[in-house]
ROZA-852977 format. One record per atom (N, C-alpha, C, O): x negated, y, z negated. Coordinates in steps of 0.1 Angstrom, whole numbers, plus 5000, padded with zeros to 4 digits. Layout:
XYZ ...
This chain:
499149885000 500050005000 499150125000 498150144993 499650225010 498450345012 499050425005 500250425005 498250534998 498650654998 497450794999 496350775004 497650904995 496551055001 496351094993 496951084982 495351154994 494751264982 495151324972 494851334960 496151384981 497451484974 498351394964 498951474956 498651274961 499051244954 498451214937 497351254934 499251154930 498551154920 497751094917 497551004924 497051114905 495151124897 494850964895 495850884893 493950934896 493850734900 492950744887 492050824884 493450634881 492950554866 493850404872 494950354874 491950354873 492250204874 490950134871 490050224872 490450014868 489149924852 488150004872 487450104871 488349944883 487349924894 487849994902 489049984907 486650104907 487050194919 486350094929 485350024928 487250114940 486150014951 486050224963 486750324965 485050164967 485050294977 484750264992 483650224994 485450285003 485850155012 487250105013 487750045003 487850125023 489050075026 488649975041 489449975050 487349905044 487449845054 487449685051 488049645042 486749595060 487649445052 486649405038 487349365029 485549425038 485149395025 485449475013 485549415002 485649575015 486649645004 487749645002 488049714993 488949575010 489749545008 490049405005 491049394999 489249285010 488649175003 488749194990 489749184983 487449214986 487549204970 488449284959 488649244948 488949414967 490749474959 491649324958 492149284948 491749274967 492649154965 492549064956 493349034947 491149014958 490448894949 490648974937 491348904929 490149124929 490449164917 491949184911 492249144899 492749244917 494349254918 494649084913 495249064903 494148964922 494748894918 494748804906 495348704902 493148894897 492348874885 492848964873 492448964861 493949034878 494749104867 493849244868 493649304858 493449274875 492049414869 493049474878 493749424886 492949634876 493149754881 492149784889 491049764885 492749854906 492149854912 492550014919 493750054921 491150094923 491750184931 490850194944 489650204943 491650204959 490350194971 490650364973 491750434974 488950414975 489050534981 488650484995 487950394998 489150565004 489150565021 488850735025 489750825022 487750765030 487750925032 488650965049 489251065053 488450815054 489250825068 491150855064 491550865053 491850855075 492850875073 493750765073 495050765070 492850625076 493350525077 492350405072 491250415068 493050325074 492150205065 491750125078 492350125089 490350045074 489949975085 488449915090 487949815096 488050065085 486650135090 486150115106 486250205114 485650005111 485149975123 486349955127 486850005137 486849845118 488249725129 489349875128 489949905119 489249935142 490350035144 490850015161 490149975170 491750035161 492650045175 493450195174 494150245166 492950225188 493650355193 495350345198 495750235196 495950395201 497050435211 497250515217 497250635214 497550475229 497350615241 498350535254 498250435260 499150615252 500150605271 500650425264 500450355274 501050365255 502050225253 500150145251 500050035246 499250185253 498250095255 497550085238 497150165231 497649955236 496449965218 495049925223 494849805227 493949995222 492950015226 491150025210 490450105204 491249855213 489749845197 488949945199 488950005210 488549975192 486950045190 486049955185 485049995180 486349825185 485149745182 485449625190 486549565192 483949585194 483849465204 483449345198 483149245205 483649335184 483749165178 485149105179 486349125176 484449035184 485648915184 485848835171 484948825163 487148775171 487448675159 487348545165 487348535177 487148405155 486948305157 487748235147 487648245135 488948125154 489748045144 489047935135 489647845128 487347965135 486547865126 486247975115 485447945107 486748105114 486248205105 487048135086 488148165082 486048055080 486448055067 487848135060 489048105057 486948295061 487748405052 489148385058 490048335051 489148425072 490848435080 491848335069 493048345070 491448255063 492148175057 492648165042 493648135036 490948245036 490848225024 491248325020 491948315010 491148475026 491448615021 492748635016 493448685024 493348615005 494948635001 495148785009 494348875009 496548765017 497048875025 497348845040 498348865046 495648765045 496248755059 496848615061 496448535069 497748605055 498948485058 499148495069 498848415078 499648615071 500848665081 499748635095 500048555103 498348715095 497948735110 497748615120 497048505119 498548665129 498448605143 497248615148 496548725147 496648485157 495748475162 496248495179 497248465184 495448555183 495948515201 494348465207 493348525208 494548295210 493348255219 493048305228 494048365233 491848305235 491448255246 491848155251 492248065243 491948125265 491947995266 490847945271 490048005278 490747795265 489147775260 488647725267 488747645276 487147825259 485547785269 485347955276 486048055275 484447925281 484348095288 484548095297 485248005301 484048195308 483848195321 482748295323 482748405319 481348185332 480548225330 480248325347 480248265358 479948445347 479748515360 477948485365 477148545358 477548415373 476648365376 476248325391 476648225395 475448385399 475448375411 476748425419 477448335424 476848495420 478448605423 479848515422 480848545428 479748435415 480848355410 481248325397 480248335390 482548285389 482948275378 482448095378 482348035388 482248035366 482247965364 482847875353 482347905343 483447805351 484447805340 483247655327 482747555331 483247685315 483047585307 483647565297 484347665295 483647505291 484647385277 484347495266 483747605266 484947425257 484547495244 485047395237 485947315240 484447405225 484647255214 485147315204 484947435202 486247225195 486747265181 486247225171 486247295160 485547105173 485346985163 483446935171 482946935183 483246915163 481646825168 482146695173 481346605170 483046655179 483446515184 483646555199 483346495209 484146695198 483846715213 482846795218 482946845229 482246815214 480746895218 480246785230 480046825242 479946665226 479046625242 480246635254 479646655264 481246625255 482246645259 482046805266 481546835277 482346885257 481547025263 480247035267 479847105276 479746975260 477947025267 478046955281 477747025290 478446785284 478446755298 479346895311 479246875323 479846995305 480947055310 479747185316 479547235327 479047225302 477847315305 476647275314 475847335321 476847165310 475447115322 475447115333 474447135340 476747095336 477147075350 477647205358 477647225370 478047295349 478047455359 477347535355 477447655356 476447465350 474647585351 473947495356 472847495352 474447365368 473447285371 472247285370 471247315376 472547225359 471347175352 470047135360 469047215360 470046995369 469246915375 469946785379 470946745375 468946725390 469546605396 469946515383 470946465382 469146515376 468546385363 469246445353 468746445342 470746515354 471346575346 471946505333 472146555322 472046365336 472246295327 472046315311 472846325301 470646315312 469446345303 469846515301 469846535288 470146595306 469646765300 471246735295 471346785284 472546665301 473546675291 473646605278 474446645268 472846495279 472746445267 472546515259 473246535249 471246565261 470146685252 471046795244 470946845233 471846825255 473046985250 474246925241 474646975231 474546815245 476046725240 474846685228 475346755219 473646635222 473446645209 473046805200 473046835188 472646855209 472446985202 473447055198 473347115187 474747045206 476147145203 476547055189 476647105178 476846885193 477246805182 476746805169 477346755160 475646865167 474946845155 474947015149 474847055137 474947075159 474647245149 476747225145 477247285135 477347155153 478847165151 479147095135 479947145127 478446965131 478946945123 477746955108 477846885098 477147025111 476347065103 476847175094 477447275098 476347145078 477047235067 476747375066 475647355061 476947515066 476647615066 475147645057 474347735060 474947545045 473747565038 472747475046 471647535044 472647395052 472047345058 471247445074 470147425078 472047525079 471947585088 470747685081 469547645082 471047815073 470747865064 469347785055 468747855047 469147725057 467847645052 467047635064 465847595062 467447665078 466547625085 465047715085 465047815077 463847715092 462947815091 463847935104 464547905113 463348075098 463748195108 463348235111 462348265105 463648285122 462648335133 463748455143 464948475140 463148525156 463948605165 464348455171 463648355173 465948495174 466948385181 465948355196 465648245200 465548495203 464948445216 463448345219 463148265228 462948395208 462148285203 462048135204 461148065206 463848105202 463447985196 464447915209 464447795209 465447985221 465647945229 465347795240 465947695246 463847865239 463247745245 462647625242 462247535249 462647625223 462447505220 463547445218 463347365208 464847435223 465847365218 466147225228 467147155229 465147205234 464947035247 466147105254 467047015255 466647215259 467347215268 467047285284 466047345285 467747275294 467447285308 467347415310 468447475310 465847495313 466047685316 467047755315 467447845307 467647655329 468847775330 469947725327 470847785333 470547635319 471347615312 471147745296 472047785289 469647765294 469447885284 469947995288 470748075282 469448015301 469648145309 471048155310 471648235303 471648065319 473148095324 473848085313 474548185310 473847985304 474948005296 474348065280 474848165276 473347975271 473648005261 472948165257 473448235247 471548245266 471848335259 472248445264 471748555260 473348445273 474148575277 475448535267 476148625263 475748425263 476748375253 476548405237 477448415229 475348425235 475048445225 474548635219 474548685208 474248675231 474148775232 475248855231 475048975229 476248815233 477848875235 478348845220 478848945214 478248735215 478648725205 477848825186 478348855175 476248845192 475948865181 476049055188 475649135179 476249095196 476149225198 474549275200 474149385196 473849175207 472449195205 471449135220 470949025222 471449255229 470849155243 469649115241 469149015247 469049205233 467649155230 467149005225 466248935229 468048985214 468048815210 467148865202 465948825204 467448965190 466349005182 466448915167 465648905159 467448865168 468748835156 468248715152 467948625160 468248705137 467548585128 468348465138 469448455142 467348395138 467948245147 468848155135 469648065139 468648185123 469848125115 471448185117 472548135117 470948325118 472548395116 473148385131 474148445133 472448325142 472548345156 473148165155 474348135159 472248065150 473247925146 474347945141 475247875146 474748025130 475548045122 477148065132 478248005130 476748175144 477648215149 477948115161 479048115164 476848015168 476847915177 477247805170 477647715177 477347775158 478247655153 479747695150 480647615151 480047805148 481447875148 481947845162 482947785164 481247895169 481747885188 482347745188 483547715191 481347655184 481347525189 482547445178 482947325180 483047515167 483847475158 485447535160 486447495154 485347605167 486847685168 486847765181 485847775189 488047835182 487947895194 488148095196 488848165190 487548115202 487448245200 488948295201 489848225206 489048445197 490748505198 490748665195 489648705190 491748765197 492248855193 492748845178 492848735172 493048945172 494148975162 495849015171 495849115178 496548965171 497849025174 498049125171 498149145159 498249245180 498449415182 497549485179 497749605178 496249425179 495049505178 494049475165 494449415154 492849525168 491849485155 492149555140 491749525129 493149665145 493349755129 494749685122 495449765115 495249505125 496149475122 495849415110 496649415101 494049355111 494049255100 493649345084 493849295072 493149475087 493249595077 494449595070 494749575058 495149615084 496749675076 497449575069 498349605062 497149465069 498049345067 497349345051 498149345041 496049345051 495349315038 496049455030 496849445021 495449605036 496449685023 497949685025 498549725015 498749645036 499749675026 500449555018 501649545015 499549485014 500049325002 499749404991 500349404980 498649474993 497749514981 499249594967 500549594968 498749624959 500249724947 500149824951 499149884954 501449864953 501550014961 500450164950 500350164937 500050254957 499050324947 497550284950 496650354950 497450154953 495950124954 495050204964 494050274960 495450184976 494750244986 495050424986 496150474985 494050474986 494150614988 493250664995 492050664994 494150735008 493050825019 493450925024 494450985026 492150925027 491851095025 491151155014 491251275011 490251055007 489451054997 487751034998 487250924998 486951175000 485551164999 484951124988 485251194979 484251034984 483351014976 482151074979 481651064990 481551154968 480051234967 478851134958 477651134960 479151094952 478351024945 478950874933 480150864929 478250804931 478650654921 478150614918 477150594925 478250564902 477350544895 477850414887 479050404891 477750344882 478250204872 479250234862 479750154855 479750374863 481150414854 481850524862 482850564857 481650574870 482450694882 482050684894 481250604900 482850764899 482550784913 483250974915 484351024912 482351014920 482751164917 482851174936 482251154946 484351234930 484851264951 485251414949 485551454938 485251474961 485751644964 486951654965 487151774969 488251574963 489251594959 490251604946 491151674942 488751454938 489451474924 488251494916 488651434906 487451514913 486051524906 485851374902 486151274909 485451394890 484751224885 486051154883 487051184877 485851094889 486850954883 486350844874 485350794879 486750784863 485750734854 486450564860 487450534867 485550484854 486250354853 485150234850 484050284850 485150114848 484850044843 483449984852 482349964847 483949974865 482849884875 483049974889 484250004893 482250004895 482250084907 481749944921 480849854919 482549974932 482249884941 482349974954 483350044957 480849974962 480450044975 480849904982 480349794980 481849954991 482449875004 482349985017 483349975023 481550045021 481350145027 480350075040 479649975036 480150135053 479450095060 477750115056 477350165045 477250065064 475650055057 474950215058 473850225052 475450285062 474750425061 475350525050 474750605042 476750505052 477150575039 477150485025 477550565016 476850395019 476550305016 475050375012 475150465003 474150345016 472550395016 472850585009 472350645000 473650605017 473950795011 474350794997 474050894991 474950684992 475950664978 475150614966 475250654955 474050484973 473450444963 471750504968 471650484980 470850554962 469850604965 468850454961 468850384951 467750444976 467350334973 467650224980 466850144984 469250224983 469850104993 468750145008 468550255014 468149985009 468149975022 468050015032 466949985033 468350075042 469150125054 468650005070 467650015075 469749875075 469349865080 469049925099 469150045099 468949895105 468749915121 470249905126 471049915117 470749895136 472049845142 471749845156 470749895162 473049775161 472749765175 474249855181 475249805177 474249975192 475050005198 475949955205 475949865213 476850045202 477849935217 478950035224 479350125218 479150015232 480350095238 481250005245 480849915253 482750045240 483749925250 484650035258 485050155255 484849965273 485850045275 486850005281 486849935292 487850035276 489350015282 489950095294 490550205292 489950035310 490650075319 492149945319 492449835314 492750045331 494349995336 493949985352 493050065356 494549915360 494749935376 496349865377 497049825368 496549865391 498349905392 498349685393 499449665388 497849585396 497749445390 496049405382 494949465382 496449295375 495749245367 494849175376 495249075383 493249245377 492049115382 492148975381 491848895390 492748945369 492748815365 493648775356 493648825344 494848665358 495848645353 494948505343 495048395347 494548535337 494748425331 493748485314 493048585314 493848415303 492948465290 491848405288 491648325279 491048455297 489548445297 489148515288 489948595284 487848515283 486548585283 485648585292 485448475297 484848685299 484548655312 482648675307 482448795305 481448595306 480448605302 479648685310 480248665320 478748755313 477848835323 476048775321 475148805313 476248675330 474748625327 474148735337 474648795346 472548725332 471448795346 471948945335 472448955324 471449045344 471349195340 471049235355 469949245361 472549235360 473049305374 473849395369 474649415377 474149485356 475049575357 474649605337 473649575330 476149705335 476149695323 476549645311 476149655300 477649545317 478949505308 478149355305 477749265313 478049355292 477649195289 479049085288 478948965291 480649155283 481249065282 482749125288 482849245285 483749055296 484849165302 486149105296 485749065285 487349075296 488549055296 490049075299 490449145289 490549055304 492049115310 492849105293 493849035291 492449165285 493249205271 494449185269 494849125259 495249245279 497149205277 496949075281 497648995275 496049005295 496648845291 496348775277 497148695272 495048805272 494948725259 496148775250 497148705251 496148855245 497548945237 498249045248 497549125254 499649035250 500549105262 501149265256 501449365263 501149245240 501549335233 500349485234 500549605233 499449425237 498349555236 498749675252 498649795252 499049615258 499949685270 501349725278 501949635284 501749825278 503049855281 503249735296 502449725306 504849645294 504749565303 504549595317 505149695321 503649495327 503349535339 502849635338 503249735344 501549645330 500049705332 499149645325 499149645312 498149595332 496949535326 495949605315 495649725314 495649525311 494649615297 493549545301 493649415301 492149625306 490649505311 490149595302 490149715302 489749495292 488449565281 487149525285 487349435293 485849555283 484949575292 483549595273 483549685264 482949515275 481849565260 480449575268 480449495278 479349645268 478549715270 477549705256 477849735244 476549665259 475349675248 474149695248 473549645257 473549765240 472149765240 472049965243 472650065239 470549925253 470150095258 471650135266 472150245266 472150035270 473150115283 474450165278 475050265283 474750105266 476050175259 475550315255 476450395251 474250355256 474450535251 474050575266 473350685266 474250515277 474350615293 475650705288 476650675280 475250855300 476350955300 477850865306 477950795316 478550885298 479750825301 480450805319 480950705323 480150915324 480550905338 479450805348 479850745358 478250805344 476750715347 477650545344 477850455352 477950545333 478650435325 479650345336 479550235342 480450445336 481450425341 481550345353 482250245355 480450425363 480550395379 479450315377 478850295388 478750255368 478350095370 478849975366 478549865370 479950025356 480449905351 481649895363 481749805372 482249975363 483249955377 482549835384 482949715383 481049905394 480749815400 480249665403 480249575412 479949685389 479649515382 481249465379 481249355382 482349515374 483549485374 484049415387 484549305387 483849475396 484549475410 483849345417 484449305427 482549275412 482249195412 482749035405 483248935409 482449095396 483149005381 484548915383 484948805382 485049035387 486648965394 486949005406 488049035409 486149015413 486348965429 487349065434 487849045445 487849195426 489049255430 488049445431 487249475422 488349515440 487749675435 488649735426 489849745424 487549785420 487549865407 487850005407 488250065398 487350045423 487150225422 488450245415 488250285404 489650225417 490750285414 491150285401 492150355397 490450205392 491350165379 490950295374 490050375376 492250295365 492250415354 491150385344 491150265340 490350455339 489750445327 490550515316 490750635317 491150455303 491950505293 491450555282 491950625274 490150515282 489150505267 487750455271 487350375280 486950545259 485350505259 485050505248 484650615245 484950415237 484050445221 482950415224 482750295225 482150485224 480750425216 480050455203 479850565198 479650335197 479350365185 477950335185 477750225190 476450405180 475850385177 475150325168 473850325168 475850255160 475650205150 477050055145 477550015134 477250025156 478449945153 478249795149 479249725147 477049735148 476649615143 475449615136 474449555142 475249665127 474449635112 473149495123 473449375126 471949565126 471049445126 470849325120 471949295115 470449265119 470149105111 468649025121 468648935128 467649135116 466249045125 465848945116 466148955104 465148835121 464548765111 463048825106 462448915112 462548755091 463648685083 465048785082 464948905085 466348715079 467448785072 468048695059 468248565058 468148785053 468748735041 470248705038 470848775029 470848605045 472748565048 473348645034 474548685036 472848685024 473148665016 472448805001 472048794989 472548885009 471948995000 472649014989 473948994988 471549074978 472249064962 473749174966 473749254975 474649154958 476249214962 475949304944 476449414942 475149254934 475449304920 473849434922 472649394927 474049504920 472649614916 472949574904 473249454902 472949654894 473649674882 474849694874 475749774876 474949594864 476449574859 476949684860 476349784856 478049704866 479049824867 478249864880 477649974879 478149814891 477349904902 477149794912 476149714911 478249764924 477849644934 478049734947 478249854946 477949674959 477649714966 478249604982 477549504983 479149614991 479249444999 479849545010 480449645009 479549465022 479949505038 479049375048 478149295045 479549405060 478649285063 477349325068 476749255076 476949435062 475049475063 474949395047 473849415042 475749325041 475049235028 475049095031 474249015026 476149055041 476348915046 475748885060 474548885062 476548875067 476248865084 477248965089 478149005081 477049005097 477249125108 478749105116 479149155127 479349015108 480948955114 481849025108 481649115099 483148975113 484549015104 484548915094 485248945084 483748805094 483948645087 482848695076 483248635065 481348775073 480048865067 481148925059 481248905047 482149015066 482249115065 483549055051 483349115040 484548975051 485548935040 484848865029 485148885017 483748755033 482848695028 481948785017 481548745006 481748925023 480548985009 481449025001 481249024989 482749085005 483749124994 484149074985 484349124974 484548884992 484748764977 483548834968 483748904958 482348814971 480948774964 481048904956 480948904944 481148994961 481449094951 482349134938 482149174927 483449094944 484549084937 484548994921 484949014910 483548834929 483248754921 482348814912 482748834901 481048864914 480348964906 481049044894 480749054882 481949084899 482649214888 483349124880 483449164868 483749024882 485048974875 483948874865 484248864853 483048824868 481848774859 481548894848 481448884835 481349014856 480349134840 481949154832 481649134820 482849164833 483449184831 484349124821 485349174816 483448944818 484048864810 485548814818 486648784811 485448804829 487448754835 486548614841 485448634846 487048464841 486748374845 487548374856 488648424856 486948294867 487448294881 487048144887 486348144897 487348034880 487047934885 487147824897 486447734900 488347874906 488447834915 487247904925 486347864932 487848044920 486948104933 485148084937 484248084947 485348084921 483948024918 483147904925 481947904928 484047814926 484047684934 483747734947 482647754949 484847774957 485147804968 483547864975 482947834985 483347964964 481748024970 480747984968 479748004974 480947924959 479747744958 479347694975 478447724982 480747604978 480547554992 480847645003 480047615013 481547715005 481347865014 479947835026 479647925034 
């Protein structure tokens, strides 16, 4: 339940500061520990990154992560009962030699060699393919049914690094896994700890990628408004916090028991002096319309090679139909690295042209509706990385976003349990189930 500034004076045991998913994560987990909870939000809405626009019937992300139906939290987070998943339909489609190519995608490690024979064979592998699918069908099957701490134990290293030692066929690396992986960690360089880069390649291979239904600022809204009405408040700057306040330019000090930084990693680092600051990687997505849909069907469409800008594309209203006024296509389009900060019009008339490729249909005409770029929209993770950064500074004083976990929506609900768990520990409140749950987590 939201409410603004203007209303009245907040007395509650835990200010959380942050209304995005890890701050509203651990509001829930405490709410449902009997503790008083208040979220300040300086935006006017709750969400932080996970936001969608509206313009002309169209709902339009500002962020290019995708969700995955192997995401733990989606399940565990009290609140998102309700959220609708909208698949893909599964496997990708990989753009490769001026053609789409279509491959599998696994739920379960029982079908992974089943997919990998699928990958082998449209990144033609080799004559002796036998052998390079075997190789891929044990590689996918084993990172698939391998336990999260086990992954996480491996040695770490940069993901590009370690590409080539995995006994698989070049360009089965090339074509499919690291333009696939590169899309998924928001990172073309492959700079990204090769554990948190497993982490996210055994997800792939465990469930299937998807939308939120009506946009990415759904799974926000769903989490505050379960929350007690009063909790959420925005339109609230925070200036400073300390292990008993948090002093904002609306209300001065606010006193309270346990202070919780749920805030992105820069403001975050501004709040607590000393935090960190890590690196990030840019991104820009952009949302155009044309008068039919390139592609009827709910792809993801992969961009192997570096023939253009767009690493990853999509016909948006077919995966979810709701994001577009009916009979008009929504093509979202993600962009990463140096090329997401080209001057937008430079942007524009390359991705077109790599579009117009992509799906076999010209681009000149499409409307372009929207351009975010964010500078800072995926929190780095080089190796080493630490899955698992301290969430407690000092009793009365935590800190969680997914610059403390992994760089996901799944990092991102995940540091907030861990947090939440933290407070409710100094605090003398036992939490034994949850306690369990983040044991094996």
């Amino acid at each position: 339940m939201l409410s603004s500034a203007r209303d009245t004076a907040i007395d509650a045991d835990v200010v959380i500061v942050g209304a995005g998913l890890a701050g509203l994560s651990a509001a829930h987990r405490l709410t449902a520990a009997g503790v008083t909870v208040a979220v300040l939000e300086a935006a006017p809405h709750v969400g932080g990154r996970m936001a969608t626009d509206r313009a002309d019937g169209f709902r339009l992300d500002r962020t290019a992560q995708l969700l995955n139906t192997s995401f733990p939290e989606l399940l565990r987070t009290p609140g998102l009962d309700a959220l609708v998943l909208k698949p893909f339909t599964p496997g990708v489609l990989v753009h490769a030699d001026g053609r789409n190519q279509r491959t599998a995608e696994p739920r379960t490690a029982k079908r992974a060699f089943t997919t990998a024979r699928a990958l082998a064979t449209a990144a033609r592998a080799s004559r002796a393919g036998g052998l390079d699918q075997a190789r891929l069908g044990t590689a996918l099957g084993r990172l698939a049914a391998l336990p999260a701490h086990r992954v996480l134990a491996r040695p770490d290293r940069p993901t590009a690094e370690t590409l080539a030692g995995r006994g698989l066929p070049a360009r089965t690396v090339e074509v499919f896994l690291r333009p696939l992986l590169a899309s998924l960690l928001c990172d073309p360089d492959l700079t990204t700890s090769s554990r948190c880069a497993d982490l996210v390649l055994r997800g792939y291979a465990r469930g299937r990628l998807c939308l939120p239904a009506g946009g990415a600022d759904t799974v926000p809204a769903l989490l505050a408004d379960l929350l007690p009405p009063g909790t959420v408040r925005t339109g609230v700057h925070a200036k400073a916090a300390c292990t008993t306040s948090v002093t904002t330019a609306e209300h001065g000090v606010l006193r309270c028991r346990s202070v919780v930084v749920a805030t992105g990693a820069r403001a975050a680092a501004e709040l607590i002096p000393g935090l960190r600051l890590p690196g990030f990687h840019p991104v820009t997505v952009l949302h155009h319309t044309a008068d039919e849909p390139p592609l009827r069907e709910a792809s993801l469409i992969i961009a192997a090679g570096r023939h253009g800008p767009v690493a990853h594309t999509m016909v948006a209203s077919e995966v979810d139909p709701s994001r577009a006024p009916a009979g008009r296509p929504l093509i979202t389009s993600t962009v990463l690295g140096a090329a997401a900060g080209l001057p937008l019009a430079e942007l524009d008339r390359a991705a077109r042209a790599q579009l117009a490729r992509v799906y076999g249909a010209p681009a000149a005409g499409w409307r372009l509706l929207a351009a975010h770029h964010d500078p800072e929209a995926v929190p780095a993770m080089p190796a080493p990385h630490d899955g698992r950064r301290p969430v407690r500074l000092l009793s009365g004083l935590y800190v969680c976003g997914d610059h403390r976990d992994t760089s996901t929506v799944q990092g991102a609900l995940f540091s907030g349990r861990r947090a939440a768990l933290a407070v409710l520990r100094d605090l003398g409140i036992r939490a034994p189930q949850d306690a369990e749950e983040l044991q094996a987590a």
